[in-house]
C-alpha positions in Angstrom: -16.5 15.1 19.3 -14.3 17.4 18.3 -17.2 18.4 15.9 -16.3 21.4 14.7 -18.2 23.9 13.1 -17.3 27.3 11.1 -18.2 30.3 12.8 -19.7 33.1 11.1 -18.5 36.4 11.5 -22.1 37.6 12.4 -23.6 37.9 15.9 -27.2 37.0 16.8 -28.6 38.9 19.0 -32.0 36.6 19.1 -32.5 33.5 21.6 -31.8 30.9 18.2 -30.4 31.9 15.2 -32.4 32.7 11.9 -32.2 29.8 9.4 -34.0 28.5 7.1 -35.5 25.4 7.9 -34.6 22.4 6.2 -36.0 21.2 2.8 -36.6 18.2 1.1 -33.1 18.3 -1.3 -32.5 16.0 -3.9 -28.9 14.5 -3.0 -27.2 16.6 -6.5 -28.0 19.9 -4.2 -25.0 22.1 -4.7 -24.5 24.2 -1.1 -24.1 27.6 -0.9 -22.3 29.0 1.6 -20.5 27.7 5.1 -20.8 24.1 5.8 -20.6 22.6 9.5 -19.3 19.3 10.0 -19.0 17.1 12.9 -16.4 15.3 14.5 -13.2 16.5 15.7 -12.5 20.0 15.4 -13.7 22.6 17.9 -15.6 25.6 17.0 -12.7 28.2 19.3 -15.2 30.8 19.0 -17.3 31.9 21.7 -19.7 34.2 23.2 -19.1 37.8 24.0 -21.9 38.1 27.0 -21.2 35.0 29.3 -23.5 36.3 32.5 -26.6 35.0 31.1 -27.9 32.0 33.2 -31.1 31.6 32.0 -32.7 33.0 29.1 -36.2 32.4 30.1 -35.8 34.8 32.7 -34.2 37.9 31.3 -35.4 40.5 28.8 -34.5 41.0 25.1 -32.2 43.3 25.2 -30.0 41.3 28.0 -30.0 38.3 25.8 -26.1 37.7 25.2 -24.5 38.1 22.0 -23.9 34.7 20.4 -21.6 33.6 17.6 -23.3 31.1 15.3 -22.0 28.9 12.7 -24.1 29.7 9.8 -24.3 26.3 8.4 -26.1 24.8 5.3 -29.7 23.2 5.5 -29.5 19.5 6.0 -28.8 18.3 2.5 -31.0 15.0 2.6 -34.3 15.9 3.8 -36.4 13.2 5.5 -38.9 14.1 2.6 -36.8 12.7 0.4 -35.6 10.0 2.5 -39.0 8.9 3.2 -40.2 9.2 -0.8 -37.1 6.8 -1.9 -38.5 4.1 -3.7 -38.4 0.2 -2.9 -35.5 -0.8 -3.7 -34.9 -3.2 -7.5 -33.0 -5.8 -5.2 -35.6 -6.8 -3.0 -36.5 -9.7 -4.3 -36.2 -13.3 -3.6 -34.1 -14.1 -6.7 -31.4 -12.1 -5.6 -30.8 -13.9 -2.4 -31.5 -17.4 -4.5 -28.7 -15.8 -7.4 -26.6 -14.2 -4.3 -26.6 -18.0 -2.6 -25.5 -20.4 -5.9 -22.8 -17.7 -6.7 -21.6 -18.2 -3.0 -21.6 -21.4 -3.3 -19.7 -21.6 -6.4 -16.9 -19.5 -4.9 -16.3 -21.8 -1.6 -15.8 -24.6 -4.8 -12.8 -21.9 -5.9 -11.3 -22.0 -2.8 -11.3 -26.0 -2.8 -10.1 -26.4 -6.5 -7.0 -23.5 -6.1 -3.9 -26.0 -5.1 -1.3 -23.1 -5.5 -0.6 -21.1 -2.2 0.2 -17.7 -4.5 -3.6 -18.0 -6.3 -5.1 -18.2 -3.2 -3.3 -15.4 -1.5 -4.7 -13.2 -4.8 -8.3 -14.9 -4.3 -8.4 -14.0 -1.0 -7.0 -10.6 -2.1 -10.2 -9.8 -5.0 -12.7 -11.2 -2.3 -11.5 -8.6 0.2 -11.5 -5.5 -2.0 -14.6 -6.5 -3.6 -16.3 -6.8 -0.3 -18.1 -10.3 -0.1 -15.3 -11.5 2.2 -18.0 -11.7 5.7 -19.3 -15.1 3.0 -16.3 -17.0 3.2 -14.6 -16.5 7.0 -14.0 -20.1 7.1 -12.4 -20.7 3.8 -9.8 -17.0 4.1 -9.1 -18.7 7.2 -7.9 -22.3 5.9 -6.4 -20.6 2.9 -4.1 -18.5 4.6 -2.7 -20.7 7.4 -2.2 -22.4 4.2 0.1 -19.6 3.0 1.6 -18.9 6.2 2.7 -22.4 6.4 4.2 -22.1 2.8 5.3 -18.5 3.1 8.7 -18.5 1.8 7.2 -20.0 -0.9 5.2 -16.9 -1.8 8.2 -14.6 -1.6 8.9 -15.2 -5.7 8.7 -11.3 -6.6 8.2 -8.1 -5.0 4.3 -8.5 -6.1 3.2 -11.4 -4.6 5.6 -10.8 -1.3 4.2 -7.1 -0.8 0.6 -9.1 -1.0 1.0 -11.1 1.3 2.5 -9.3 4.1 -0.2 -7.4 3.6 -2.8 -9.9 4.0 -1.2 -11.8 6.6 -0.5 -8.8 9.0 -4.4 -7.6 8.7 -4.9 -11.4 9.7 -3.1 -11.2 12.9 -0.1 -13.7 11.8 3.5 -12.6 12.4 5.2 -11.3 9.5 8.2 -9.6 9.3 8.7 -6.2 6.6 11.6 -7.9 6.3 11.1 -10.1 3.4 10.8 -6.8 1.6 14.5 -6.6 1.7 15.7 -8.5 -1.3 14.0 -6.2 -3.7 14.9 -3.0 -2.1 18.2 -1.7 -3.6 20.5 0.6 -1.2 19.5 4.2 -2.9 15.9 3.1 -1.4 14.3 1.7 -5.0 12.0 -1.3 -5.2 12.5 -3.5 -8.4 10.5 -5.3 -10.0 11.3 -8.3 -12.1 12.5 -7.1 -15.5 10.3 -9.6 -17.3 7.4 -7.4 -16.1 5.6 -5.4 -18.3 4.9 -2.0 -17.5 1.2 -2.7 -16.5 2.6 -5.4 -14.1 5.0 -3.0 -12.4 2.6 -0.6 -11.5 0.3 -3.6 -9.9 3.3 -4.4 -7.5 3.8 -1.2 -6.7 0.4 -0.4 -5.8 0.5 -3.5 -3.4 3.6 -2.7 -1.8 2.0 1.2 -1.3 -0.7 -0.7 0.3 1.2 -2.6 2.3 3.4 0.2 3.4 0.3 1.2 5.5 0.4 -1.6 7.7 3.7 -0.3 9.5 4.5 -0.7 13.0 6.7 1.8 15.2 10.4 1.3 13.9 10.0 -0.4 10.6 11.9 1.7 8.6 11.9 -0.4 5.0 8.1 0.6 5.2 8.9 4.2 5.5 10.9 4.2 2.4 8.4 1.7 0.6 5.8 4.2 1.3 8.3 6.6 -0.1 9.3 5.2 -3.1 6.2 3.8 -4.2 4.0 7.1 -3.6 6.4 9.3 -6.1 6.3 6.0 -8.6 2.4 5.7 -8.5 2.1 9.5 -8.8 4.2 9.3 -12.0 2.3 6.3 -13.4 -0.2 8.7 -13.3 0.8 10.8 -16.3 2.6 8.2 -18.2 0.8 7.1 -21.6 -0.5 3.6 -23.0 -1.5 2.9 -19.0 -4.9 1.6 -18.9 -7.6 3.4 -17.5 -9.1 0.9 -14.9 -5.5 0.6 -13.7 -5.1 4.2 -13.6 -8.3 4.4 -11.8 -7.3 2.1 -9.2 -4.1 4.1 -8.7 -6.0 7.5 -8.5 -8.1 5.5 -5.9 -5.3 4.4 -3.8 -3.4 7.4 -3.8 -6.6 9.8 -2.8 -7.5 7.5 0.1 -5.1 6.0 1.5 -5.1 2.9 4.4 -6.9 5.1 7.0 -9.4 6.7 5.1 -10.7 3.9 2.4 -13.3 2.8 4.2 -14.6 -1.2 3.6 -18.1 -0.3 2.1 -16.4 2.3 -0.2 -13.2 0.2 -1.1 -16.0 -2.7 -2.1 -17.9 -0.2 -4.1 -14.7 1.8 -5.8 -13.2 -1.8 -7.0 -16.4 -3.5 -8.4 -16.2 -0.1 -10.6 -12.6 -0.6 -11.1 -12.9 -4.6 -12.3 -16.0 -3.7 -14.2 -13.9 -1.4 -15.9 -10.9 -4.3 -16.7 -13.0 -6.7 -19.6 -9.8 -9.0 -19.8 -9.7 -9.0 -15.7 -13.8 -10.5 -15.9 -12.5 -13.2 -18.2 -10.0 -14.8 -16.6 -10.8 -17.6 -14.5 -13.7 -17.7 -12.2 -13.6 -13.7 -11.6 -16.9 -12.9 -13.1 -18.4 -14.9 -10.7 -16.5 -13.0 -8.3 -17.5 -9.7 -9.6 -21.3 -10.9 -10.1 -21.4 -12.0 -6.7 -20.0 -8.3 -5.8 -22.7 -6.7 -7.5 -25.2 -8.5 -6.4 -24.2 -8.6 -3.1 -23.9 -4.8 -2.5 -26.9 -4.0 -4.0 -28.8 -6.3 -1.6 -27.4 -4.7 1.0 -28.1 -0.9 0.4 -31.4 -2.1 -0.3 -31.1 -3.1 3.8 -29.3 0.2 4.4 -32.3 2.6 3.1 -34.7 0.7 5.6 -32.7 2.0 8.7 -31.8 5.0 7.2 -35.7 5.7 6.7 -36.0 4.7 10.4 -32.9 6.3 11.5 -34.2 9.9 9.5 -37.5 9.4 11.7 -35.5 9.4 14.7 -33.9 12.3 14.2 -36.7 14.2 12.6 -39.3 13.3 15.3 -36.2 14.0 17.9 -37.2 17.3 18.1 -33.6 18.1 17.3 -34.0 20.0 13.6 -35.6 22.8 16.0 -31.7 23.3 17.4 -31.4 25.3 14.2 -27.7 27.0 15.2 -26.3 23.2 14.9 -25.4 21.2 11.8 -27.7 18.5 10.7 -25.6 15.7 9.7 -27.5 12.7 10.3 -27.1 11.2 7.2 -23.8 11.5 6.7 -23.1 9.6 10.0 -25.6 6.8 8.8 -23.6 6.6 5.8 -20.4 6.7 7.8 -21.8 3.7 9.8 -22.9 1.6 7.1 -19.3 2.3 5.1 -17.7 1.0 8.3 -19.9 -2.2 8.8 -22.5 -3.6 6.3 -23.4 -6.9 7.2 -27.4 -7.9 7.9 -26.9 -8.7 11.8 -25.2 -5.6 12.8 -28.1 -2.9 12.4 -27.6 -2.2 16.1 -24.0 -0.9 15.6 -25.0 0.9 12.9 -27.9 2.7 14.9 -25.9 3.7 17.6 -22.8 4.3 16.1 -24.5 7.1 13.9 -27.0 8.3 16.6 -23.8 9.0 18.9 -22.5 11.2 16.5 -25.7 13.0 16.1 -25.8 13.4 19.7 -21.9 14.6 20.2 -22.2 17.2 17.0 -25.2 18.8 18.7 -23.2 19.4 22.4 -19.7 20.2 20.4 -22.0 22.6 18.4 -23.5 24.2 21.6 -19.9 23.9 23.7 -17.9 24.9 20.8 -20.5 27.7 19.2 -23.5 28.6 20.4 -23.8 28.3 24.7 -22.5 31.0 27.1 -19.7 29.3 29.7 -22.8 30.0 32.4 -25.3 27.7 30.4 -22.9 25.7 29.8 -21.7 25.3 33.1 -25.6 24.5 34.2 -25.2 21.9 30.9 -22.9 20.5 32.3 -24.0 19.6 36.3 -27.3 18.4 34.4 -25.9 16.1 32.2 -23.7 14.2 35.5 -26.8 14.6 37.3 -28.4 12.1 35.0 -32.2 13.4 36.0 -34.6 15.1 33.5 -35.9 17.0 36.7 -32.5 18.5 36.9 -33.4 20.7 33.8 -35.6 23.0 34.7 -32.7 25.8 35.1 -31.6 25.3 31.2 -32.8 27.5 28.4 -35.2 25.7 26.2 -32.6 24.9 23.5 -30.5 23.2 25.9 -33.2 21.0 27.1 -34.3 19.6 23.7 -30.6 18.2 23.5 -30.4 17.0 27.2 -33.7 14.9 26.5 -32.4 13.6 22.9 -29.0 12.6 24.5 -30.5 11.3 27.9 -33.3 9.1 26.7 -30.3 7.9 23.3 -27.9 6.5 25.7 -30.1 4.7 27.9 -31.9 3.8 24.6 -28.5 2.2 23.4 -27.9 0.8 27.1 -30.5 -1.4 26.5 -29.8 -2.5 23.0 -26.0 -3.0 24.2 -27.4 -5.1 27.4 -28.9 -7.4 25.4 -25.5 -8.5 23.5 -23.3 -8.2 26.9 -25.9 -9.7 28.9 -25.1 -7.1 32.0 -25.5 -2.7 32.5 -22.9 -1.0 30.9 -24.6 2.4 31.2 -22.1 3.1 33.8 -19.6 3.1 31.0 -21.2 5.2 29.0 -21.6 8.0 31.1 -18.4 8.0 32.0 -17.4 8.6 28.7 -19.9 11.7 28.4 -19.0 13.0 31.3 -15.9 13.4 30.4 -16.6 14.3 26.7 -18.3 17.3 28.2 -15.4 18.1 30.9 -13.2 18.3 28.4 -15.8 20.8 25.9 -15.9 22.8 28.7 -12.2 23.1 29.6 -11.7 24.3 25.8 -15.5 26.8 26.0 -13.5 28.7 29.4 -10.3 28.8 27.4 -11.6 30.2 24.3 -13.7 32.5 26.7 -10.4 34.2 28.0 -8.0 33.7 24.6 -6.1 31.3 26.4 -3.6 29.6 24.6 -2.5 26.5 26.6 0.7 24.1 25.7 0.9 21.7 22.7 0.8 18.8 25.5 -2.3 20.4 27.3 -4.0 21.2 24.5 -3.6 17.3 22.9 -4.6 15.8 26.4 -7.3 17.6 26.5 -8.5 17.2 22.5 -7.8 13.5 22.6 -11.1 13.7 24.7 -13.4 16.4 23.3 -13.0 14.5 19.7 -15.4 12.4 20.6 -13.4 9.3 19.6 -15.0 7.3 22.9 -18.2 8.2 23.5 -19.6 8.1 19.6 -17.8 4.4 19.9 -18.6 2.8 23.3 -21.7 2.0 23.1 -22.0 0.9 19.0 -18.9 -1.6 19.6 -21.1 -3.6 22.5 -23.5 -4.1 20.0 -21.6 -6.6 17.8 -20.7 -10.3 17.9 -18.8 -11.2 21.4 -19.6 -10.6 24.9 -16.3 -7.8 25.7 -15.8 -9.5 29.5 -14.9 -7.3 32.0 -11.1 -7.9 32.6 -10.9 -7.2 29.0 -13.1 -4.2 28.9 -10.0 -2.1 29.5 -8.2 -3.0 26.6 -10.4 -1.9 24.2 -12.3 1.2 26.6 -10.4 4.6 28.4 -7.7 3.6 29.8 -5.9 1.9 27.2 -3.7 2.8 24.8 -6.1 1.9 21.7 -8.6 4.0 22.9 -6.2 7.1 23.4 -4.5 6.6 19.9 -7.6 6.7 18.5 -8.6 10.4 19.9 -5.1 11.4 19.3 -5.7 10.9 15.4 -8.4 12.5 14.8 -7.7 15.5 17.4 -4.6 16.2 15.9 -5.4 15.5 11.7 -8.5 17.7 12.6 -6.1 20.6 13.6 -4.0 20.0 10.8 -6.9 20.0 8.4 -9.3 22.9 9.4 -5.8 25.2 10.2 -6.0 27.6 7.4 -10.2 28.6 8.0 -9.6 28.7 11.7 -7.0 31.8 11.4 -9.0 32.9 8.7 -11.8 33.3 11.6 -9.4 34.4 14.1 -9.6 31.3 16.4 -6.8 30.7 18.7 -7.0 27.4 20.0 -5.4 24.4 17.9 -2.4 22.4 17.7 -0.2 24.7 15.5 -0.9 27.6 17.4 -0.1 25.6 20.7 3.2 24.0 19.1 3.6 27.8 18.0 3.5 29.2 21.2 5.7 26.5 22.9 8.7 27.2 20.0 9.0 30.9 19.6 9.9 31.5 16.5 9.2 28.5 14.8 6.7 28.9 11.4 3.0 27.6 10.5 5.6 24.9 8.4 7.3 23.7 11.6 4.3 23.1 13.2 2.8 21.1 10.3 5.3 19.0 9.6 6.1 18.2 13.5 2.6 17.3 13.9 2.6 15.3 10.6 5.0 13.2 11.3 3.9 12.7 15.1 0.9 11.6 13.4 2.8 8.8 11.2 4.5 7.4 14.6 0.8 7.4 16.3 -0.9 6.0 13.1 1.8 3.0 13.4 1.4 2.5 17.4 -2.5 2.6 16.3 -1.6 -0.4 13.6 0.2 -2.3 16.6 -2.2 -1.9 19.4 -5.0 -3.1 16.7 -3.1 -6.3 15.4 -1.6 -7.9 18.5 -3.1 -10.6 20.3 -4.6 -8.9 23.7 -8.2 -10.8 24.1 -10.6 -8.4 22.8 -13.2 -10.0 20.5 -12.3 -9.6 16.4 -15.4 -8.3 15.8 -15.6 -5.4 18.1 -11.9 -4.3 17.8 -12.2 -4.0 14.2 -15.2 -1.6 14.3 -13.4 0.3 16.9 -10.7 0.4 14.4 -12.5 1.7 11.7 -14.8 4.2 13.1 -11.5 5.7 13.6 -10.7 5.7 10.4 -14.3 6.4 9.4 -13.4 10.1 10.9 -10.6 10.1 9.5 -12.2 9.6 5.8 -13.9 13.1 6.4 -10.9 14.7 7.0 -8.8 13.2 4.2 -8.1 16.1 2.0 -9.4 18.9 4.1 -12.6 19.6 6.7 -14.9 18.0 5.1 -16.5 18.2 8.9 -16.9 22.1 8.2 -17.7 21.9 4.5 -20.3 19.3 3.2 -18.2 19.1 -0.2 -19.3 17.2 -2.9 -17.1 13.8 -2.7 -18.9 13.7 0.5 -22.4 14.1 -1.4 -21.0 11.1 -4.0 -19.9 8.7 -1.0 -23.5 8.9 0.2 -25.3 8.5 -3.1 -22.7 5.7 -4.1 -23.4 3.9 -0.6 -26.8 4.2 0.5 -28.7 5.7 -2.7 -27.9 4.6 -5.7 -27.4 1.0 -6.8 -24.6 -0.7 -9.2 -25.9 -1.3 -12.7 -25.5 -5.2 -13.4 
């Protein structure tokens, strides 16, 4: 993936780099030091010796120089993953408690008459993450309101809502019906009846929905406008109360493409919990009960495969690479923030064991490998043979094995949903992964700076995007059929967008620590080159807002109609945005910072007090 790792100004002279091997941290560890991160980034430094083939057959003092990244210990040793205790919400009860409260809320959805409650029932079962219970009833209830739509269009509240909702839903809704409450200098009103409290609540859902855009929808552009700089001054204004400033503060850090569904669940039971009046109105403490109980159960389910998953990796042989970052936790918890429900431990297994995989060959492309081993990586890994190996250096082995025997390993897991090979597929996808690593390792090698559109081409690849998704997205409900497979798989226009993102918000994000290391290769540097005479600003700000037009021709090719199954385009969908949640205020891929640390505790550690 575009993995990318920060570089140490240090050489090492020694076949692996010292490090300290990993302990058994508890999850409040504070890290000193350089973090590495995985997924899209590239680590532009490289060797300074590249005519060592093969290390087992030269003497100490020909052993190249190497460049290593210097990153932290793995921060959640399987010691301590192992030693976590059974989980409070194990029990029988729960599932008895979690199924009458169920129950109770398919009786809501029969009792609510008016289109406008339902739209906001749907609404609190979505953010509160329990909405995988009631498929059948969202689905009734909103052709319900899409029948009565105009109805629903009473205030800017209720109208930003439900363009929302419906869009996400796949019906055809127009930004349109915005209009009436946009005035010409680009304001949205409210009613004046409102109180002040209220306002904000609109405005938060029309932020929301501003997200949702499509190329050429300009009303959204200035409702995400306007409704940013109002939010932000809500902010500081006084008599606000704090579980609605708290849900601001939450929308406004995270945005659409980086509050993923596990953590949006998980940030709003906190935020209702918060809101005593909210609890007792209605039927919503059942909701909120529900919630609770719900996710609980759950990351009791999560710590099971994240025990096995820690297993894996430690029995791998892989904490041995000890030059590469350790970040298999983190990926878990990625996975299981992307897609929680019971049946779909397979996606969540491969989904997070592909990134394992890809951050140990971006860290060994990107960091560590001389172009020569890398070049004899590289025929090995299209050879698809273990006997191919025996030309590597021992490092480069362990990870050959680890990948080779993974993707066959998740071949078989994804036959048994698709009911045919798809192996085929998958190496394809490596291949090229590793084609592309290796085009950006000979660059770095000679300081070559190629063009902004070379340098995107070739980064939409080496992020990883594909490969770290393939394979997890076969493993969910709905056989993909093969004239469809395209639509969703390389070449389509989904797939590209979704490498495009995170190529180009990675370059954006880990700008500033790559000059500070000297590296040469990125997108601002490329635009740079391209413009003489153009600034570090003019860069940013072209490649921010070519982000924005790809984020809305993401948003399209997601929504329409085309064939793929739900299921398996959504998760597609959101592992993009999954990377993207690591890169959301700066390279958290590089730096293991601490709202990182809190997502993981919050998600797969530590339960909600009922």
């Amino acid at each position: 993936m575009a993995l990318s790792s920060t570089i140490s100004s240090n050489f090492c002279l020694k076949s692996h780099p010292s490090q300290s091997k990993p302990q058994a941290h508890s999850h409040n560890v504070t890290v000193n030091g350089r973090a590495g991160l995985p997924l899209k980034r590239r680590t532009k430094v490289f060797m300074f010796n590249p005519l060592i083939v093969n290390q087992a057959h030269v003497t100490q003092t020909e052993l190249p120089q190497r460049r290593i990244g210097n990153h932290h210990p793995n921060l959640w040793g399987d010691d301590f993953i192992q030693s976590l205790p059974n989980h409070p919400y194990q029990g029988d009860q729960y599932a008895e408690r979690c199924g009458k409260l169920i129950s109770e809320v398919k009786d809501m959805f029969t009792a609510e008459k008016d289109v406008s409650q339902l739209l906001s029932l749907v609404d609190k079962i979505e953010r509160l993450g329990i909405d995988r219970h009631f498929q059948k009833e969202i689905k009734q209830a909103l052709d319900l309101v899409y029948s009565n739509w105009g109805e629903c269009q009473r205030d800017l509240n209720t109208t930003a809502l439900g363009f929302r909702i419906l869009r996400l839903h796949k019906y055809s809704v127009s930004p349109g019906v915005l209009g009436p409450f946009r005035t010409a200098s680009g304001q949205f009103l409210c009613s004046t009846a409102q109180s002040e409290e209220e306002k904000i609540k609109s405005v938060v859902n029309l932020y929301r929905a501003s997200y949702i855009a499509f190329p050429g929808e300009k009303i959204l552009d200035e409702a995400k406008q306007f409704s940013t700089t109002y939010l932000r001054e809500a902010l500081q204004k006084k008599g606000i109360n704090s579980y609605l400033l708290h849900e601001v503060s939450v929308n406004l850090k995270y945005e659409w493409y980086t509050l993923l569904p596990r953590l949006e669940a998980r940030k709003y039971i906190e935020i209702y919990g918060e809101n005593n009046a909210w609890a007792r109105v209605g039927d919503n403490e059942k909701l909120l009960s529900l919630a609770k109980i719900d996710f609980n159960m759950i990351q009791s389910l999560h710590q099971q495969e994240l025990k096995a998953f820690s297993r894996w990796w430690r029995e791998s042989g892989l904490p041995n690479v000890d030059f590469a970052r350790h970040r298999h936790v983190e990926y878990f918890f990625m996975a299981c923030a992307i897609c929680e429900d019971e049946k779909y431990s397979a996606f969540r297994s491969s989904l997070a064991k592909s990134c394992v995989l890809a951050t140990y060959l971006d860290d060994t492309y990107d960091t560590y490998g001389t172009v020569d081993e890398l070049e004899l990586l590289t025929q090995a890994i299209k050879k698809w043979d273990p006997a191919s190996i025996d030309q590597l250096p021992e490092y480069m082995k362990i990870i050959y094995m680890v990948l080779y025997d993974g993707i066959n390993e998740m071949d078989q897991e994804a036959q048994k949903f698709q009911g045919r090979e798809i192996l085929s597929h998958a190496k394809d996808a490596w291949e090229t992964y590793i084609d592309a690593m290796l085009q950006e390792a000979k660059w770095n090698a000679t300081k070559h700076i190629p063009t902004l559109a070379e340098h995107i081409e070739n980064g939409t690849i080496s992020s990883g995007k594909r490969p770290t998704t393939l394979q997890a997205i076969l493993t969910v409900d709905g056989i993909v059929p093969k004239d469809i497979f395209h639509k969703i798989d390389y070449p389509s226009r989904f797939d590209n967008l979704g490498g495009f993102s995170l190529r180009v918000r990675g370059d954006i994000k880990s700008f500033k620590g790559e000059v500070d290391r000297g590296e040469t290769n990125s997108s601002i540097v490329c635009y740079m080159k391209d413009n003489p005479g153009s600034t570090e600003e003019d860069a940013l700000n072209y490649l921010e807002n070519l982000l924005d037009e790809r984020h809305k021709e993401l948003n399209w090719e997601f929504l329409k109609n085309d064939g793929v199954p739900t299921c398996s385009k959504d998760c597609s969908y959101d592992v993009a945005r999954g990377y993207l949640h690591f890169y959301n205020e700066r390279d958290g891929f590089s730096f293991a910072f601490q709202d990182i640390r809190d997502h993981v505790n919050q998600i797969l550690i530590e339960p909600i007090s009922m």
